[in-house]
C-alpha positions in Angstrom: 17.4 -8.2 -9.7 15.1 -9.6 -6.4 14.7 -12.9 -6.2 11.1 -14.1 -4.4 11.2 -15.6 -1.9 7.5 -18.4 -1.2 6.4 -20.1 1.1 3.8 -22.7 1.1 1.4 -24.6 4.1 -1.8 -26.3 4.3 -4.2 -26.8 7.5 -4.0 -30.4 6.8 -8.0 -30.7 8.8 -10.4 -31.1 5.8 -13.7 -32.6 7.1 -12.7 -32.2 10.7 -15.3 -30.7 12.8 -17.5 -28.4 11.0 -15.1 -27.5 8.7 -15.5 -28.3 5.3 -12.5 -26.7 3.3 -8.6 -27.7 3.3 -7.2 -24.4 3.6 -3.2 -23.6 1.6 -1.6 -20.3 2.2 1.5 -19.2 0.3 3.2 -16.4 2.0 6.1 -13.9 -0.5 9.0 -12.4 0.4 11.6 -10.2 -1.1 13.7 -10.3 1.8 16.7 -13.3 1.5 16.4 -12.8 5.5 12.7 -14.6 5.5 14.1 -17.6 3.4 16.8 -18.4 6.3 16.4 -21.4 8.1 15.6 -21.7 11.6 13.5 -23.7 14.4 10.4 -22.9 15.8 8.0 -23.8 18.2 4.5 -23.7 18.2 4.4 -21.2 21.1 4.1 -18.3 18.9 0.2 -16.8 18.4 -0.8 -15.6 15.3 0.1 -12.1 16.3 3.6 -13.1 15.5 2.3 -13.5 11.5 0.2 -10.1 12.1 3.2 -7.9 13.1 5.4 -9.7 10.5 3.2 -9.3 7.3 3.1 -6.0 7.7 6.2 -5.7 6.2 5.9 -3.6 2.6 8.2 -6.2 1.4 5.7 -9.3 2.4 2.5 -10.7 1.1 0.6 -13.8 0.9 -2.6 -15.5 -0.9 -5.0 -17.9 0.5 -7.1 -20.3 -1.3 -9.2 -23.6 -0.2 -10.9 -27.0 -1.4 -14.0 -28.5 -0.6 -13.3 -31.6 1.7 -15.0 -33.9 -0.2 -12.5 -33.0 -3.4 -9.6 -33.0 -1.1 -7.3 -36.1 -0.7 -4.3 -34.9 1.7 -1.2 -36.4 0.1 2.3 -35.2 -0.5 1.5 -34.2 -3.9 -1.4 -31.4 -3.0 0.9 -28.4 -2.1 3.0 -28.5 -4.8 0.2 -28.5 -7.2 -2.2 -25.6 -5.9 0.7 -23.5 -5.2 1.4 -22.5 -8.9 -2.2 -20.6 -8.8 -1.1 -18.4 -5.9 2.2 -17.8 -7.2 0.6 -16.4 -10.4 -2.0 -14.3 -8.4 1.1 -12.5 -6.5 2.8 -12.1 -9.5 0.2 -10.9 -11.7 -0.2 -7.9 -9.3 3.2 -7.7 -8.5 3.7 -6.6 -12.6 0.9 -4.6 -12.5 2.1 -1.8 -10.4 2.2 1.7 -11.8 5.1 2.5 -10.3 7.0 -0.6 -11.5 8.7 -2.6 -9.1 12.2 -4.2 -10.2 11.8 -7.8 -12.0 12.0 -10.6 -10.3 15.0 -13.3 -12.0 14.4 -16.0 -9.6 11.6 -17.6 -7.4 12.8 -19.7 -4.5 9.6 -22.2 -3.0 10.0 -23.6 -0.2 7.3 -26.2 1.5 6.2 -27.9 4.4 5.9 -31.5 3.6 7.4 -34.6 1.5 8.5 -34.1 -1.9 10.3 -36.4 -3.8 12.6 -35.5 -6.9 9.5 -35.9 -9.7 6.7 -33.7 -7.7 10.1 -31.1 -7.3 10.4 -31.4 -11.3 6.8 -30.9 -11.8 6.3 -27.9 -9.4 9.3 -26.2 -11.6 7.9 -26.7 -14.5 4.6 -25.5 -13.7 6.1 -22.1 -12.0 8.0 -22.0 -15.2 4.7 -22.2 -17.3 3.2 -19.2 -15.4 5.5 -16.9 -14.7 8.5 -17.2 -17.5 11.3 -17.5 -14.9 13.8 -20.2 -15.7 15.5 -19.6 -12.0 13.2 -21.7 -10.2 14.4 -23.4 -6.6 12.6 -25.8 -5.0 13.0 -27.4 -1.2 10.9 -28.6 1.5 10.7 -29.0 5.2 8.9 -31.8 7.1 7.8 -30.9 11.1 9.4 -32.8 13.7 8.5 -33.9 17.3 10.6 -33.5 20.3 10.3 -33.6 23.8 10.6 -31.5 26.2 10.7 -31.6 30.2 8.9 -28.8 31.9 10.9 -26.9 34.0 10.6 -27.9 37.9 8.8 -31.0 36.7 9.1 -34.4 36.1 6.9 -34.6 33.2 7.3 -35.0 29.9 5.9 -33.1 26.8 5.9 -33.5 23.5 6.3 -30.3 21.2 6.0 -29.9 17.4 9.2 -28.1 15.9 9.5 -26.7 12.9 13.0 -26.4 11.3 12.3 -24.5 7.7 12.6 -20.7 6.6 10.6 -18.4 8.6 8.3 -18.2 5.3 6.8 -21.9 5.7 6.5 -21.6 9.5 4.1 -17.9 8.4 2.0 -20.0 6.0 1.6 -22.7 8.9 0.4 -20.2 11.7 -1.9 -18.6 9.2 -3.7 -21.6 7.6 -4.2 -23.0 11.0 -5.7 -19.4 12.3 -8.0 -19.8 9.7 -8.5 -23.0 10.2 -9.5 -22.7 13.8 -11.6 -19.3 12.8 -14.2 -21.6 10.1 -14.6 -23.9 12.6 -16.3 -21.1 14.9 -17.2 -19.2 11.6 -20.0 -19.9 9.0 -18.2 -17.8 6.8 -16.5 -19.6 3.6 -12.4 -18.7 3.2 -13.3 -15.6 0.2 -15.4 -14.4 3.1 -12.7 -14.4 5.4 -10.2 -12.9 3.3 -11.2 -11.3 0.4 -8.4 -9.3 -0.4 -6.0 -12.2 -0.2 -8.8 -15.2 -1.9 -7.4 -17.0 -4.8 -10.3 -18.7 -6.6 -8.7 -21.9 -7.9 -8.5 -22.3 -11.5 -7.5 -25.5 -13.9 -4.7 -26.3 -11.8 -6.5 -27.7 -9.4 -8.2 -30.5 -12.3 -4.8 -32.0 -12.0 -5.6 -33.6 -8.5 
């Protein structure tokens, strides 16, 4: 039986600029391979996320929050991520050819999460989807720094050591982030086919 495979990011620039929203992005997997962890620059475009969704096997959601109802804090994530988890899944078991069941879901975020908000996010993954194998981890970017070749200066680079699922869902909300600010469009504009309007879960914040 598969086990999915999630991974969760946020844009982390509500009410910067002219954007408005805080922008999460969950990104599935069925392939044990994407939930590997590696390091990563940011020197990869978002053409790296568009040649790598296209997998059969891949999928994510998007969804966002107003600024003004948006207070960035280690316990955001883990709370809006349920909803996308249940959007994938709802048409996931839908499919009239019937794909195998899923017996496990593995999240894994960027960010802080301490023991309790780990708990929580379990139980609420639990409440939607009926799957006691729940695992939950998360990943927290790094700076390093670097010396440009043939020079005697320094820079300083973000790296991201995490399963190439959270570094997909960081590319992607910060593509989309970067497209509103140049964009009048709202998110469900932008991605229709991939919008998850929040529901009650978000009343929790």
């Amino acid at each position: 039986m598969p086990t999915l495979y999630v991974g969760g990011d946020d844009s982390n620039h509500a009410g910067e600029l002219q954007v408005k929203e805080e922008i999460t992005v969950a990104v599935f997997s069925l392939l044990h391979e994407d939930s590997v962890v590696r390091q990563f620059t940011e020197r990869n475009g978002h053409s790296f996320f568009e040649s790598w969704i296209q997998n059969q096997n891949r999928d994510y959601r998007v969804t966002s929050r107003k600024a003004e109802h948006y207070r960035h804090s280690g316990t955001d994530l883990p709370i809006i991520i349920p909803c996308l988890i249940q959007d994938f899944l709802a048409e996931y078991n839908s499919q009239s050819h019937g794909n195998p069941k899923i017996e496990q879901i593995n999240i894994y975020l960027d960010g802080i999460l301490n023991a309790e908000l780990k708990r929580a996010l379990k139980e609420d993954v639990f409440h939607i989807s009926g799957i006691e194998n729940i695992v939950v981890n998360n990943f927290i970017k790094r700076w390093a720094v670097e010396k440009n070749s043939g020079s005697r200066k320094h820079a300083s680079r973000k790296i991201h050591r995490c399963p190439e699922l959270v570094y997909m869902a960081h590319l992607h909300a910060n593509y989309l982030f970067n497209l509103l600010k140049s964009n009048p469009n709202t998110l469900d504009l932008l991605e229709p086919e991939r919008f998850v309007l929040g529901n009650g879960v978000f009343g929790q914040l």
